[in-house]
Backbone as numpy.savetxt, mean C-alpha at the origin, in Angstrom:
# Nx Ny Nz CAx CAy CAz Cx Cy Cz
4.72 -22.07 0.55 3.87 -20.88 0.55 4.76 -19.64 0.55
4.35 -18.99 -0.28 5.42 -17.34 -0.74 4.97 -16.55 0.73
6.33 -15.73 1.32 5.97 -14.97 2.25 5.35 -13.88 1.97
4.39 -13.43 3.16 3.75 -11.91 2.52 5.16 -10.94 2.39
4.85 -9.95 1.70 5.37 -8.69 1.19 4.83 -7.66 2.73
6.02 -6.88 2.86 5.68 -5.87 3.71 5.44 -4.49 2.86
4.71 -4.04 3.02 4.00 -2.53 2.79 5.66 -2.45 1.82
7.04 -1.42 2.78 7.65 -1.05 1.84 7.66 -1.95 0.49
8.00 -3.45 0.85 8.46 -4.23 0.24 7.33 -4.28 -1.29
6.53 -4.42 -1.09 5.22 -4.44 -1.91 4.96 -2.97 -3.06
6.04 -1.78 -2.38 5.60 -0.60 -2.97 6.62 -0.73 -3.64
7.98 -1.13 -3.51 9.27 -1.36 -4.26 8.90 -2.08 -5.64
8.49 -2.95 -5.13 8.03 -4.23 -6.18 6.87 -3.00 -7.28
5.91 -2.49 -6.69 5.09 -1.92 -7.78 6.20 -0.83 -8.59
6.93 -0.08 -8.13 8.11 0.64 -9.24 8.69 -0.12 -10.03
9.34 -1.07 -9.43 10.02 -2.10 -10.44 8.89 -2.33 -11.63
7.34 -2.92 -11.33 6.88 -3.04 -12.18 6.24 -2.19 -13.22
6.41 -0.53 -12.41 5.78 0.15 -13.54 6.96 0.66 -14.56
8.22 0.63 -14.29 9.59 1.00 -15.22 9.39 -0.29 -16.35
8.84 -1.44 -15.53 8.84 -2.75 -16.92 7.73 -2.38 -17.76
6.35 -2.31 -17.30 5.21 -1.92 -18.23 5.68 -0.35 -19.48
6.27 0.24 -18.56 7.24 1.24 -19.20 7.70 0.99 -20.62
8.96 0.38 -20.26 9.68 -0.14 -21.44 8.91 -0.58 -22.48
9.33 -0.03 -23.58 8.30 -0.72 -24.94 9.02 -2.15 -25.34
10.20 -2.62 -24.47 10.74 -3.77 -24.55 9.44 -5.23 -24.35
8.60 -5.05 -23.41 8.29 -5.77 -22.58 6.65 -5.97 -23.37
6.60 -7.49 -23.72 5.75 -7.89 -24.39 4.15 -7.29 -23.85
3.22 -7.89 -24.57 2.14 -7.32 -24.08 1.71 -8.65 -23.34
1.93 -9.97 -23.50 1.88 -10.85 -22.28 2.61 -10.95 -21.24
4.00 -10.04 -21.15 4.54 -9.81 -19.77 3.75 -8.97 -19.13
3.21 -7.78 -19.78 2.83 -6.69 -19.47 1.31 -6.96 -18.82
0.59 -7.79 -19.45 -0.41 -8.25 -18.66 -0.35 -9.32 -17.15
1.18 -10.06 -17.25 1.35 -10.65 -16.24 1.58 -9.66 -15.26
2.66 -8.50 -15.36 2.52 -7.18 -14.49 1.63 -6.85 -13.73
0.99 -6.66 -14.89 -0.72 -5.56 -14.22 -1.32 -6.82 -13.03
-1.39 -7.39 -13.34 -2.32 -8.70 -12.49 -1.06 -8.91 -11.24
-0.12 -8.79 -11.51 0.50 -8.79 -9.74 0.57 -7.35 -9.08
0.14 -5.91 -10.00 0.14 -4.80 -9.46 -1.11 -4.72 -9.09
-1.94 -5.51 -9.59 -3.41 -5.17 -8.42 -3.03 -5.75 -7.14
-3.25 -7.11 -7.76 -2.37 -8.04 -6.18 -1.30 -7.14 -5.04
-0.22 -6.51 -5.54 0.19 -5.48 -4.74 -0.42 -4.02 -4.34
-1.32 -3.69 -4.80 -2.27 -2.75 -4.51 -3.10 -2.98 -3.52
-3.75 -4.33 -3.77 -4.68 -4.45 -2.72 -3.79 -4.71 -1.08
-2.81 -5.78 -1.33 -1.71 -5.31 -0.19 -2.06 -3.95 0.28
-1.36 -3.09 -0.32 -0.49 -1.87 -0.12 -2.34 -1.07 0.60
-3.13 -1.20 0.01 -4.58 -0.77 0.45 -4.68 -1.19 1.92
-4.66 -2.42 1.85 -5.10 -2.98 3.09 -4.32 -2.76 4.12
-2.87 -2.57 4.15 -1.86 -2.10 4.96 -1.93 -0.51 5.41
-2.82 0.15 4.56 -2.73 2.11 4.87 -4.38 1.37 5.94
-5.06 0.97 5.37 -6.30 0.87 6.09 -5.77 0.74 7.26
-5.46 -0.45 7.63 -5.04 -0.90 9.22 -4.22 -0.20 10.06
-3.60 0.48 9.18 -2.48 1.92 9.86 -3.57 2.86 10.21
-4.56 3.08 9.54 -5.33 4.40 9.87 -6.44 3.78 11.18
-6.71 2.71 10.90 -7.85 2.01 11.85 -6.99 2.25 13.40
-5.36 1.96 13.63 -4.57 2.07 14.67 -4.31 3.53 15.10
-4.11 4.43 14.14 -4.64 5.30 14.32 -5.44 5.90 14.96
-6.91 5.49 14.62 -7.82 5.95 15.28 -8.56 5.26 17.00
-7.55 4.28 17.35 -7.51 3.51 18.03 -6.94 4.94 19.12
-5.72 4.63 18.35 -4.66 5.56 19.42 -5.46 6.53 19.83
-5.79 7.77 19.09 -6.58 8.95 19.10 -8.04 8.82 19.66
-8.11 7.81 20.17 -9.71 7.26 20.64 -9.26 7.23 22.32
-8.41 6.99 22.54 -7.75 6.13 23.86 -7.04 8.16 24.42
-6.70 8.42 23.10 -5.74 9.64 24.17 -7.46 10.18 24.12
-7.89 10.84 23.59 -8.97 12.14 23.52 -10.16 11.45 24.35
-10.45 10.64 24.46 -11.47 9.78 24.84 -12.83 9.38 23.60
-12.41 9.96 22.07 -13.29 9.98 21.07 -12.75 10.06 20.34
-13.06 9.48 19.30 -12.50 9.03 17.92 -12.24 10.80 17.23
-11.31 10.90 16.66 -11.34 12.44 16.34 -11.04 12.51 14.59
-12.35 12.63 13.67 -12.67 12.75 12.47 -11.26 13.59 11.98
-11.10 13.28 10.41 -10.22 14.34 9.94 -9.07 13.72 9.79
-8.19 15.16 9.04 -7.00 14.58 8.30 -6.10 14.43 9.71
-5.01 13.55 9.56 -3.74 13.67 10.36 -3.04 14.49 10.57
-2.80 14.89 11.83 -2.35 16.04 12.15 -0.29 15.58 12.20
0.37 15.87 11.73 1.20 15.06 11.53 2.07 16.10 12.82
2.08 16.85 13.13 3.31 17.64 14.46 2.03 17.96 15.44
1.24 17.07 15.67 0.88 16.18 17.15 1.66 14.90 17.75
2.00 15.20 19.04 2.86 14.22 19.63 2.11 13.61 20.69
């Protein structure tokens, strides 16, 4: 069984694959094998921001005592 990909690891991999779809080298059946592992790494890379933001709002639930709507305040400590 292939190990999961970590977030960086998964976003590396999608550059690599968009420089190949790139290249006019790269057949149009590589190029479709591409695309079909860049969703596959998308949905990764999706599901990994989700669960970051869900912890997030965990955290910010626990300090404020309420979930606090809105963008990230990024120079809150």
């Amino acid at each position: 069984m292939p190990k999961k990909k970590t977030f960086a690891q998964a976003l590396g991999r999608l550059e690599e694959i968009s420089s190949a779809v790139e290249d006019t080298k790269t057949s149009l059946e590589d190029s479709l094998k591409l695309y079909k592992e860049s969703a596959e790494l998308f949905a990764l890379c999706n599901a990994s921001l989700n669960a970051a933001e869900a912890e997030i709002a965990v955290i910010r639930r626990a300090r404020s005592g309420e979930v606090e709507k809105g963008p990230f305040n990024t120079h809150e400590v």
